[in-house]
C-alpha positions in Angstrom: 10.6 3.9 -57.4 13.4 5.4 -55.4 10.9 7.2 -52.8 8.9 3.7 -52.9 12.8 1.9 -52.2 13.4 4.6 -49.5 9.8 4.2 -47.9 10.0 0.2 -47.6 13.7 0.8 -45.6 12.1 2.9 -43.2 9.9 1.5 -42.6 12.2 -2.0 -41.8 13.9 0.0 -39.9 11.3 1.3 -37.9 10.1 -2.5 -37.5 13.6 -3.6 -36.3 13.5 -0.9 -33.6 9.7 -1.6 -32.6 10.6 -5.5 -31.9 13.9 -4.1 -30.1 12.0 -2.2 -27.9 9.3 -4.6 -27.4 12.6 -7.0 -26.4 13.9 -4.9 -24.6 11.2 -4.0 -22.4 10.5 -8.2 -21.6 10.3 -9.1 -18.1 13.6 -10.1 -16.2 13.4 -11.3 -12.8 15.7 -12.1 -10.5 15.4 -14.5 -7.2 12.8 -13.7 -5.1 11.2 -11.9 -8.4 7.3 -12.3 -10.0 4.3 -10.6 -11.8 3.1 -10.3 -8.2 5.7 -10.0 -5.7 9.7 -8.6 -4.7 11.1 -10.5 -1.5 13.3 -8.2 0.1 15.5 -9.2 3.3 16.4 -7.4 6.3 18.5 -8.3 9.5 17.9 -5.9 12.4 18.9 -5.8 16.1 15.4 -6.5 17.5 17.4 -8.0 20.6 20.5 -7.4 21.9 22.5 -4.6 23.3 21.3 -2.5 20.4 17.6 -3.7 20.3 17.0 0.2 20.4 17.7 0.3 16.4 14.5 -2.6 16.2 12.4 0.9 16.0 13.6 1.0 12.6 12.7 -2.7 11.2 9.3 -2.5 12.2 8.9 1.3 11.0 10.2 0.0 7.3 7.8 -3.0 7.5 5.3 -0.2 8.4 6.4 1.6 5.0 6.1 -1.7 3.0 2.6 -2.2 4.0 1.7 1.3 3.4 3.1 1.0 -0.3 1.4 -2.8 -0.6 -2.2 -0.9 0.4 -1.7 1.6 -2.4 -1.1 -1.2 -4.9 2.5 -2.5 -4.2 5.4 -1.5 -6.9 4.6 -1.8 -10.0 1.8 -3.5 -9.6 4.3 -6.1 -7.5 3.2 -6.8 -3.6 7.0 -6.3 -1.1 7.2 -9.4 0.6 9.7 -8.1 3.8 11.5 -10.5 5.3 12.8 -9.3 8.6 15.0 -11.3 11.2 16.6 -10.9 13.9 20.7 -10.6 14.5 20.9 -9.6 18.4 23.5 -7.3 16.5 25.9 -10.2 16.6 27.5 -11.0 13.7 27.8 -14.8 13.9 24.0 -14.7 13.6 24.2 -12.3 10.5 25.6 -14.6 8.9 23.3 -17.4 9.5 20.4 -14.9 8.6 22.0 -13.5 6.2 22.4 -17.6 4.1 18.9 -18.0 5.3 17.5 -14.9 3.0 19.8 -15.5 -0.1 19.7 -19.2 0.3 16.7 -20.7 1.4 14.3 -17.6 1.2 15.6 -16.9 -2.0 15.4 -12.6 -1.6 15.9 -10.6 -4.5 18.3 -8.6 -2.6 19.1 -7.5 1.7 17.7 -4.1 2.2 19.0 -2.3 5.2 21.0 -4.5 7.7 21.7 -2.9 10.3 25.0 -2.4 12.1 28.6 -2.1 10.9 30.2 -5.4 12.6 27.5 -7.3 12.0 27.5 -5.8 7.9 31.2 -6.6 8.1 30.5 -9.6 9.1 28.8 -10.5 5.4 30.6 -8.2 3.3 32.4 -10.4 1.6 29.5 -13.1 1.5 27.3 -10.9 -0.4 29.6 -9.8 -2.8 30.7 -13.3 -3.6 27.1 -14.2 -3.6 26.2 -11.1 -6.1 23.4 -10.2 -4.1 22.7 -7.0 -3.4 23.5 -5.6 0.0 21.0 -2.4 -0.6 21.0 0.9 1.9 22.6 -0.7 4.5 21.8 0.8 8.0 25.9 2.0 8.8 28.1 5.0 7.6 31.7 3.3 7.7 33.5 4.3 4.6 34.1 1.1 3.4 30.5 0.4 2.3 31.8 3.5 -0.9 34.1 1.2 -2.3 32.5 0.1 -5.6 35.5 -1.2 -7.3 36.3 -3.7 -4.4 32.4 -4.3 -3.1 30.1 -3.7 -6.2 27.4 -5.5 -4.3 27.4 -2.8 -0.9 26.1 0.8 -0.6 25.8 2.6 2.1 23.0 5.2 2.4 23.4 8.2 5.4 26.4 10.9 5.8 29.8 8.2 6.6 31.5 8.0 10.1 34.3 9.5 9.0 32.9 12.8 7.6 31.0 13.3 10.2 33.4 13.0 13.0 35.7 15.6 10.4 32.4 18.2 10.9 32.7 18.8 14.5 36.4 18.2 14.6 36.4 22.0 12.0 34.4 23.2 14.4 36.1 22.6 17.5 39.1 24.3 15.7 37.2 27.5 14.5 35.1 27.9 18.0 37.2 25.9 20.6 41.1 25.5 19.7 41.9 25.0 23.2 39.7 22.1 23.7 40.7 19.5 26.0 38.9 16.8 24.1 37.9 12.7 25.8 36.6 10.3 23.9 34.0 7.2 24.7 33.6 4.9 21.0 32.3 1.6 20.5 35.4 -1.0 20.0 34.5 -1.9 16.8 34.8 -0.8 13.2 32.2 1.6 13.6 33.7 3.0 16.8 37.4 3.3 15.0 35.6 4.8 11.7 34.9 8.1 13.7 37.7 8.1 15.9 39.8 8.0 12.9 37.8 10.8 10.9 37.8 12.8 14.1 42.0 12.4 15.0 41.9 13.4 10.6 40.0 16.3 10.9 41.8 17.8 14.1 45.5 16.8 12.1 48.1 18.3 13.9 46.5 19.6 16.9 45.4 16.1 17.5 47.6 14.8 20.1 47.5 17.8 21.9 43.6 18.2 22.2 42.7 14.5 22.5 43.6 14.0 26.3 42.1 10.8 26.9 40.2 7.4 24.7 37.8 5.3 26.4 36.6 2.4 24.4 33.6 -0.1 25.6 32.3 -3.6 24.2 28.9 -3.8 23.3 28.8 -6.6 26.0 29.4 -4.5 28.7 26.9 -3.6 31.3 27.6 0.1 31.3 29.9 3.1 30.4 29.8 4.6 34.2 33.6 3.3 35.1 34.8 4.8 31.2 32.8 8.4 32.2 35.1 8.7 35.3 38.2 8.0 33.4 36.8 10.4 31.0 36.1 13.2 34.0 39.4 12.5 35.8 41.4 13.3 32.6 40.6 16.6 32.8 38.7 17.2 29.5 36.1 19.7 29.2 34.8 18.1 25.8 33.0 15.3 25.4 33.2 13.0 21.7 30.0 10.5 22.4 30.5 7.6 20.2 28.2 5.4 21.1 24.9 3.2 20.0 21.4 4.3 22.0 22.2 2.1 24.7 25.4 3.3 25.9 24.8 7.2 24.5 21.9 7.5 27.4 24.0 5.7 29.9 27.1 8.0 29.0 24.9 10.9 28.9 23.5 10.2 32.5 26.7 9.5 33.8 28.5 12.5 32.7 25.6 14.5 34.3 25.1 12.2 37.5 29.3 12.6 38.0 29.0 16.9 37.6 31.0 16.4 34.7 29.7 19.3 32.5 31.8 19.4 29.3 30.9 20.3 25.7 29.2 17.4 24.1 29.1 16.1 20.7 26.7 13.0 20.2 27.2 11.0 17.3 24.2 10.9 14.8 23.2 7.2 15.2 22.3 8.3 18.7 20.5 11.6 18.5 16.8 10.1 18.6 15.1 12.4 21.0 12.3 9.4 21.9 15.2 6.6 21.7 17.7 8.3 23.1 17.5 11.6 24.9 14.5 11.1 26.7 15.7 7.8 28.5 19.5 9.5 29.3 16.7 12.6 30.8 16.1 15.7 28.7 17.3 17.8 31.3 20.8 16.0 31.1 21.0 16.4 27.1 21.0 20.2 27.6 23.5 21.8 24.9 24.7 18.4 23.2 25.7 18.8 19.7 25.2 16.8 17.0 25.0 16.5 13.1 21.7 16.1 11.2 21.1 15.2 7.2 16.6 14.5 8.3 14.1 17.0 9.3 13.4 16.2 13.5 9.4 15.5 13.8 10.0 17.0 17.5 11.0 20.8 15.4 7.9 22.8 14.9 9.8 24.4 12.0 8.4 21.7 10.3 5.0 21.0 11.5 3.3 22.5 8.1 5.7 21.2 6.1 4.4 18.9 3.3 6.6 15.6 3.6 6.1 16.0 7.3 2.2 16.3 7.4 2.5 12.8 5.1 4.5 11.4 7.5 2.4 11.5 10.3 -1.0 10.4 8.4 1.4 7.6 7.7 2.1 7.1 11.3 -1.0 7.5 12.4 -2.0 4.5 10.1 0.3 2.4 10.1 2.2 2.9 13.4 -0.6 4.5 16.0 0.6 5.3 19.7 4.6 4.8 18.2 6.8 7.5 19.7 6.7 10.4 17.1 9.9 11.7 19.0 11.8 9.1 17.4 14.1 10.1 14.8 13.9 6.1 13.6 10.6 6.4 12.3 11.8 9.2 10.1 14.4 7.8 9.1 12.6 4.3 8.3 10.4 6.8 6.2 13.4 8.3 4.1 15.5 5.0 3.6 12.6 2.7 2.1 11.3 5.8 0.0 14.4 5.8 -1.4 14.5 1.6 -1.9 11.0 2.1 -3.2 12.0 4.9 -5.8 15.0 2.1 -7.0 12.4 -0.5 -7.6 10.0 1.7 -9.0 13.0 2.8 -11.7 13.8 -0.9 -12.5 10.6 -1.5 -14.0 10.4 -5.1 -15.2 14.0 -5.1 -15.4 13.9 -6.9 -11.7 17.3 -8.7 -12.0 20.2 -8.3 -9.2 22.4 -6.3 -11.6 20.2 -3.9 -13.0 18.9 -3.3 -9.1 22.6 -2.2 -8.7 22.5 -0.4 -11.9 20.0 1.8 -10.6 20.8 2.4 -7.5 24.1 3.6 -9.1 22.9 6.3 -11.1 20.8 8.5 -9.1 21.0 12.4 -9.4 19.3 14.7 -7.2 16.5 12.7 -5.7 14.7 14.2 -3.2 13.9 11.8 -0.5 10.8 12.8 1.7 12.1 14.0 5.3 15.3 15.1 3.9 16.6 19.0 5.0 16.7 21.2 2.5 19.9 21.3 0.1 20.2 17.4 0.9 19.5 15.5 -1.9 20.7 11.5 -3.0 23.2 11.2 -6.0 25.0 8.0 -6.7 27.6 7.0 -9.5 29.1 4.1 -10.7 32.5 4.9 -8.7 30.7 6.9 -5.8 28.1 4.7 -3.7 28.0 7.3 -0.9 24.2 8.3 -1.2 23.9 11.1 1.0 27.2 13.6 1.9 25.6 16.7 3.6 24.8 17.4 7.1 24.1 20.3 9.6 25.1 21.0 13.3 22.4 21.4 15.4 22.2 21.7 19.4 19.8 20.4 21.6 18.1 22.5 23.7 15.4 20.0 26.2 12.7 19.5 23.8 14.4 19.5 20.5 17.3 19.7 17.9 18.0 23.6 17.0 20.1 23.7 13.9 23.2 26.4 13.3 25.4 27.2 11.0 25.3 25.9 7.2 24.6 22.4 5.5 28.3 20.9 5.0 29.3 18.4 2.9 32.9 17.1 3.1 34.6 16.1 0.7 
């Protein structure tokens, strides 16, 4: 009677945990949310001073499509939903209300721009909505406890401006340093890691700041200041735009100083080729992606898939464009969140997940760069590697850093 007893409670038991795993495994959507479809948002510069970054909307529509052919996510079609900004901010946020409020997304995937994020930070937040991936490296998108809502996605300003500031002080101590940056947030963000990382030999190795608007025609009257300081290093903080202009002009002038080039701008195709390969000789930037231009790569196997994919789905695009890899990388990694929600497809548990990644490897990435995320760390990817440029492509040096 007793085994009989002991039989009947397990097997209640086991009937209790069937129907709370059947429960727990109902469908939850979210806005935007079906049995056939995720609407996802994205506001883009496809216009605008920097229209350049327009590359990487249409390569991520490019993924989606590629993703919807093979079945969609989950059996779930992406519906992208892609406007235009003019990287303005004022029209973010009227794009921005259009998606969450009239389009009804189930979250914005990848806006683009740090003013123009800035710009609906708070809106987002307020809104609960999340503001996935987005396409910027200030260090306020890693503030969780503040911005639940935001993550960021590559390397931030700030730690990358701290990498070449270390090395100027190990290889180049006497430096006479001149600075161009964006007057903006994003501009200030690696000023400010730079002047951190040099610390006390700041304000003797920063000689001269030149800061632009995004309205202005061109950087030419800032490079002369620049020159005319008497700096033999160059600090390029600039969008694609203004980098080839500054680029140019430096060269044009005779100005020959060290450069270091920010990594928004280091696009061979978008950005090095227009300022003139010759003139880009011996810049210096930081990587986190593997260049399509290095032929270190050309049998590698996340490589070979990415150009079947362009091919496909983007035939006669620039493969010297680092945008299309890095369109690649980001909505893989968007993809892999979705994928991970299951039918769990609500606004929170999107977050949830995107919050407690570990180790993913994310096609296109180098080697020893990998995403992990936490609950009170939304800074996706840390790591990055020097590399110079050397008129056909990026050569990397040194070892993969990651500040801290």
């Amino acid at each position: 009677m007793k085994f009989q007893k002991r039989l009947l409670v397990a097997a209640a038991a086991a009937a209790f945990a069937l129907g709370a795993g059947t429960a727990g495994a109902a469908k939850m959507y979210g806005p935007g949310v079906s049995d056939t479809e995720i609407k996802i948002g994205n506001i883009n510069p496809y216009s605008g001073p920097a229209s350049a970054y327009g590359t990487i909307g249409k390569g991520i529509a490019a993924y989606w499509k590629m993703v919807n052919d093979n079945g969609g996510i989950n059996g779930r079609k992406i519906d992208f939903i892609s406007l235009d900004d003019g990287y303005s901010p004022p029209k973010t946020v009227e794009q921005a209300r259009k998606l969450v409020e009239q389009d009804q997304v189930l979250l914005i995937f990848q806006s683009l721009g740090t003013p123009t994020n800035t710009a609906i930070h708070k809106y987002m937040n307020a809104k609960k909505v999340p503001q996935l991936f987005v396409a910027t490296g200030a260090g306020k998108w890693n503030d969780p406890k503040h911005f639940p809502w935001t993550m960021g996605w590559q390397p931030s300003y700030p730690g990358e401006a701290e990498i070449y500031a270390a090395w100027l002080l190990k290889n180049k101590p006497d430096a006479k340093v001149g600075i161009l940056y964006q007057n903006d947030d994003y501009g200030k963000d690696y000023l400010n890691g730079f002047i951190k990382g040099l610390g006390k030999h700041a304000k003797k190795m920063v000689v001269a700041k030149e800061s632009y608007e995004v309205t202005d025609p061109t950087v030419d009257s800032q490079i002369n200041k620049l020159k005319d300081s008497g700096a033999d290093t160059f600090f390029n903080i600039t969008t694609p735009k203004f980098a080839a202009q500054a680029i140019r002009a430096a060269y044009d002038s005779g100005w020959k100083p060290l450069q270091f080039l920010n990594n928004v701008s280091q696009s061979v195709g978008g950005v090095l080729k227009p300022a003139g390969l010759d003139k880009s000789v011996g810049l210096i930037t930081a990587l986190y992606g593997k260049e399509a231009t290095d032929p270190q790569w050309k049998d590698d196997a996340d490589m070979k898939a990415w150009n079947v994919w362009m091919d496909k789905y983007l035939p006669g695009a620039d493969k010297t464009s680092s945008f299309y890899t890095y369109a690649y990388s980001v909505a893989y990694t968007m993809e892999q969140v979705l994928k991970r929600a299951g039918d769990d497809l609500t606004r929170k548990h999107i977050m949830y997940v995107a919050s407690h990644l570990k180790d993913l490897h994310v096609p296109l990435l180098l080697p020893g760069v990998t995403i992990t995320t936490s609950p009170t760390d939304f800074a996706p990817i840390q790591c990055e590697q020097l590399a110079k440029f050397n008129g056909k492509e990026w050569e990397r040096f040194g070892d993969v850093i990651c500040p801290k």
